[in-house]
Backbone bond lengths (Angstrom), bond angles and torsions (degrees), N, CA, C in turn:
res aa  C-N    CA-C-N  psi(-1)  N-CA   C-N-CA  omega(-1)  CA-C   N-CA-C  phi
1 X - - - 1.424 - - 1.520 109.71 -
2 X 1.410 109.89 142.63 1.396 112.26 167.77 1.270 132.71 -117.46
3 X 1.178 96.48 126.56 2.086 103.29 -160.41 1.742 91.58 -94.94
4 X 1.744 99.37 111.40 1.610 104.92 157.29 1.268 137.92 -86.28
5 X 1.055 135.54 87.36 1.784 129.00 160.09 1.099 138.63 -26.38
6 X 1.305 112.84 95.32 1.493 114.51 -171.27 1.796 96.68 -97.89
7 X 1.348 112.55 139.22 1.569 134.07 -168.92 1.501 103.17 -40.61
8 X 1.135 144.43 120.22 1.305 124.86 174.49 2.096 108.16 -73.36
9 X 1.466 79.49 150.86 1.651 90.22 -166.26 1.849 96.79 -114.70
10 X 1.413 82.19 154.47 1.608 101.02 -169.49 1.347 98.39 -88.93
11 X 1.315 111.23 127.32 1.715 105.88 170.98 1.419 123.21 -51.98
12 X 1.087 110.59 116.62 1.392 120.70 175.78 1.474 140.51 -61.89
13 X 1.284 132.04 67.95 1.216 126.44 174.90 1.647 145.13 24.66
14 X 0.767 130.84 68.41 1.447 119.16 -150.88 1.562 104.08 -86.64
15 X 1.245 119.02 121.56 1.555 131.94 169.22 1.202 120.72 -21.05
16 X 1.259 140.95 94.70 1.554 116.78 -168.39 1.744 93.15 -91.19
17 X 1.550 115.17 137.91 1.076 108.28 166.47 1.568 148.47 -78.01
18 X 1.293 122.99 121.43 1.546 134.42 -164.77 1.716 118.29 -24.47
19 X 1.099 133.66 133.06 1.484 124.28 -172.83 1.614 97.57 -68.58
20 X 0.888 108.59 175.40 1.841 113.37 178.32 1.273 115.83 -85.74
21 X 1.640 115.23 140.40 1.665 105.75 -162.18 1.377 91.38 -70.21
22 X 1.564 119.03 177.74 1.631 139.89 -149.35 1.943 80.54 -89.58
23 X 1.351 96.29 139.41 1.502 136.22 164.69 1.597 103.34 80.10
24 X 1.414 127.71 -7.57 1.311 144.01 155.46 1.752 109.53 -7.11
25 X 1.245 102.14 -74.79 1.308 114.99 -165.89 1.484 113.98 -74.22
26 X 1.545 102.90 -33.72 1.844 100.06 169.87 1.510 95.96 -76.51
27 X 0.911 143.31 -25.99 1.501 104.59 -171.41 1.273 115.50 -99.40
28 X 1.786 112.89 11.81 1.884 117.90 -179.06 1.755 81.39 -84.76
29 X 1.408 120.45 -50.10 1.640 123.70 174.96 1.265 115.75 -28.85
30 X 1.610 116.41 -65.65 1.365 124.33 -173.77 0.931 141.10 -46.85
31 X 2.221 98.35 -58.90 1.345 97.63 158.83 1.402 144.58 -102.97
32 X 1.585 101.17 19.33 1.586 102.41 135.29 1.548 136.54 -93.07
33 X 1.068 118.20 8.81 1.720 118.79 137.32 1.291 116.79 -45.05
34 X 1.906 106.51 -60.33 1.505 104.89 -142.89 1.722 90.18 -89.93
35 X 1.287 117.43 2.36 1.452 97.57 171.52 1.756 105.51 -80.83
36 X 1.970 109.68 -58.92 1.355 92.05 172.43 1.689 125.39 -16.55
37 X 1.530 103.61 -55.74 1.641 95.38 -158.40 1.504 98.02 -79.93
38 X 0.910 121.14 7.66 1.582 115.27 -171.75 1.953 100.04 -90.88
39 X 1.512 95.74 -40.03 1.323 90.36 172.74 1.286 120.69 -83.14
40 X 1.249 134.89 -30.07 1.965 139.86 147.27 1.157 94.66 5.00
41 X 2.023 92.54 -72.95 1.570 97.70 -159.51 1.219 130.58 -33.74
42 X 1.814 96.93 -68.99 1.482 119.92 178.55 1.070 110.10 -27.97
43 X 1.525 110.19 -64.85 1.688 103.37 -176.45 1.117 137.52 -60.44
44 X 1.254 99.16 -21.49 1.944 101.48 -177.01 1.642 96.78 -85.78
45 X 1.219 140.88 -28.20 1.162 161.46 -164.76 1.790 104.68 -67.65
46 X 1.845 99.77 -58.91 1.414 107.74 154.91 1.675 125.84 -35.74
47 X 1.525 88.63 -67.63 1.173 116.74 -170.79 1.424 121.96 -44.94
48 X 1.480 111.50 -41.12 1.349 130.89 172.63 1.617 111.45 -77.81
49 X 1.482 121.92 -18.11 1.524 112.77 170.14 1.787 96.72 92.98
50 X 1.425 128.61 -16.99 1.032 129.08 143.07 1.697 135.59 -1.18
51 X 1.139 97.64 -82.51 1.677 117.45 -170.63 1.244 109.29 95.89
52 X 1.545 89.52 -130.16 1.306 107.94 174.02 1.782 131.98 -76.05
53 X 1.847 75.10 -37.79 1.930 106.17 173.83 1.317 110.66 -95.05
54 X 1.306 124.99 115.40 1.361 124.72 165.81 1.497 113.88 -110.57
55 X 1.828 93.23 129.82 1.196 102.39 166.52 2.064 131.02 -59.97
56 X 1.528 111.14 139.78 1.190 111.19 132.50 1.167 154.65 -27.00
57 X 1.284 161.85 86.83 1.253 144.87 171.38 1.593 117.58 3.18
58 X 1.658 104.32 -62.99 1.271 112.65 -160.00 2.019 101.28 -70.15
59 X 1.627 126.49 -19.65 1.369 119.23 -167.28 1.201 95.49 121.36
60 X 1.268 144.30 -39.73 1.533 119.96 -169.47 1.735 103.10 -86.44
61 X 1.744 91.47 155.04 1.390 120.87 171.21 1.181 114.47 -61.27
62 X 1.179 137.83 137.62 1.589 152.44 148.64 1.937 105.86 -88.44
63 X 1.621 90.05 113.40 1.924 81.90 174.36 1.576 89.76 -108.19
């Protein structure tokens, strides 16, 4: 039998990754809030037969 030697290797370092630069994380927070509510809207907006323009109670348009 033949026993091969492979080079022994130096453990390699592993990258630790960088914390997130400052306000990073509130604003991944933020603007996934304001998308949720952005889509709320849409839907209730759908939902109401609305569209884009939603009526008033009283009859007038909202652009």
């Amino acid at each position: 039998m033949a026993i091969t030697h492979e080079p022994a290797r130096s453990p390699q370092k592993k990258r630790g990754m960088l914390p997130p630069r400052r306000g990073q994380i509130k604003k991944s927070i933020i603007s996934k809030f304001f998308k949720v509510v952005a889509n709320v809207v849409r839907a209730l907006a759908r939902k109401e037969g609305g569209g884009a323009q939603a009526k008033q109670p009283n009859g007038l348009m909202l652009i």
